[in-house]
C-alpha positions in Angstrom: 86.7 189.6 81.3 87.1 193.3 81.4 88.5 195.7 78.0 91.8 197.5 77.9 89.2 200.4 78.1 87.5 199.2 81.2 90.8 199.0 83.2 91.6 202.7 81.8 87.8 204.0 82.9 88.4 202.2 86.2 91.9 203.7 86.6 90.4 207.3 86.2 88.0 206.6 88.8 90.0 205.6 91.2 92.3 208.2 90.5 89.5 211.1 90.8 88.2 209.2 94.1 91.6 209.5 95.7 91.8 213.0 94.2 88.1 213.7 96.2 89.0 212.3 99.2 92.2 214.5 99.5 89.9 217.4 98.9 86.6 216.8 100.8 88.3 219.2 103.8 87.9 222.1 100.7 84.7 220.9 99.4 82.9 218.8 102.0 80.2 217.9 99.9 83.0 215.7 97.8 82.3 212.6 100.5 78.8 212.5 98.6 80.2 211.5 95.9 79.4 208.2 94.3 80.2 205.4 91.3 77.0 204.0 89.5 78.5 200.4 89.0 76.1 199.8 85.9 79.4 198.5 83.4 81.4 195.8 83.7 80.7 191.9 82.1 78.8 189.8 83.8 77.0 186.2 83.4 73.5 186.4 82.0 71.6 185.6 85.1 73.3 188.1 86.8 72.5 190.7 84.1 68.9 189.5 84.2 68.9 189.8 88.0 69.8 193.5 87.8 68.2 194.3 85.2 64.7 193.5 87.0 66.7 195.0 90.3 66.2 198.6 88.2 69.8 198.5 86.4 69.6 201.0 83.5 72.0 201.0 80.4 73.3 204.4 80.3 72.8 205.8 83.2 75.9 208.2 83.7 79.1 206.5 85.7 79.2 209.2 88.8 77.1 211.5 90.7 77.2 214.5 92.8 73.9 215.0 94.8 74.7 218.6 95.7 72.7 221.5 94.2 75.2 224.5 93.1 74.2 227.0 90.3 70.4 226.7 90.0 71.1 223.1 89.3 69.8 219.8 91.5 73.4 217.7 91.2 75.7 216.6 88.8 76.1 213.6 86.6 79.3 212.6 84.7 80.0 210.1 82.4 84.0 209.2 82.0 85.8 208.0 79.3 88.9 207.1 78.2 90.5 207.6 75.0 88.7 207.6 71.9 85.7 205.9 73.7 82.8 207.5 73.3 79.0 207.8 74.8 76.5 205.7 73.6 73.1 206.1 72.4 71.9 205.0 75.7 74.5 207.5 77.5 73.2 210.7 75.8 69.8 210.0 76.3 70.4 209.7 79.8 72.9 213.2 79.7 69.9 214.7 77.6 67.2 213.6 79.9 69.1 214.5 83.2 69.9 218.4 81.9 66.0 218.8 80.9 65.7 218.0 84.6 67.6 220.3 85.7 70.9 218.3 86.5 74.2 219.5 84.9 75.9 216.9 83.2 79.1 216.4 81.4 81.5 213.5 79.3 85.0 213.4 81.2 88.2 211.9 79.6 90.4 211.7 82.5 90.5 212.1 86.4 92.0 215.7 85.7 89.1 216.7 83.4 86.4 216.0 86.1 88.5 217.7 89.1 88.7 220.6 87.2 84.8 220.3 86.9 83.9 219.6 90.0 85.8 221.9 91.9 84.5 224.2 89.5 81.0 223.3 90.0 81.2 223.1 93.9 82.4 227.2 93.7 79.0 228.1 92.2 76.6 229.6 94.7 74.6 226.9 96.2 71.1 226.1 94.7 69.0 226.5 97.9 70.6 229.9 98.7 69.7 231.0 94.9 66.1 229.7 95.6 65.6 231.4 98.9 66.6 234.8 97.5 64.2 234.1 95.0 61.2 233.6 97.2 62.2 236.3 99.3 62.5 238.7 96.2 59.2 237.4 94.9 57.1 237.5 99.0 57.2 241.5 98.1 
């Protein structure tokens, strides 16, 4: 049985999917966009079954595998609400930046447009590391 919050969190997603797909002729890279489908209830020997399948608690609810910035991709985590990230979550969102990912907590579809079209107008991370070994081959 899912929360109030669930359907909410789903809601936003689906909202900021549709929202993606209408822009992916803007921002190509939008089609490589994903969901992490770690959430949700489910029976215990399903939960045990994906747990040992590599399931993680915490691991952040989207991803953008597209370098931009000098970073490798983007991770977010939505929210609705007054819901907020777990223990698990930001040592995930910790973990992730020290790797170099940006990541970021989203309340609403709107909220993560704004950031990812935002994100996807930074300079791309292999153009910023070519220059850089072309600066540094002198």
């Amino acid at each position: 049985m899912q929360t109030k919050t669930t359907n909410k969190e789903s809601v936003e997603q689906i909202s900021l999917f549709r929202w993606a797909m209408y822009f992916e002729s803007k921002y190509p890279e939008l089609a490589l966009l994903y969901h992490v489908p770690n959430g949700g209830k489910r029976d215990k020997v399903t939960a045990a079954r994906l747990k040992t399948e590599g399931v993680k608690a915490g691991v952040p609810d989207l991803v953008l595998p597209v370098g931009r910035d000098g970073y490798l991709g983007l991770y977010i985590e939505m929210k609705v609400g007054k819901n907020r990230t777990t223990k698990e979550q930001k040592k995930w969102l910790k973990n992730l930046t020290e790797q170099g990912y940006k990541t970021a907590v989203c309340y609403d579809w709107m909220e993560a447009s704004e950031l990812l079209e935002d994100y996807l107008g930074k300079k791309p991370t292999l153009e910023i590391i070519k220059e850089w070994r072309k600066s540094n081959e002198a």
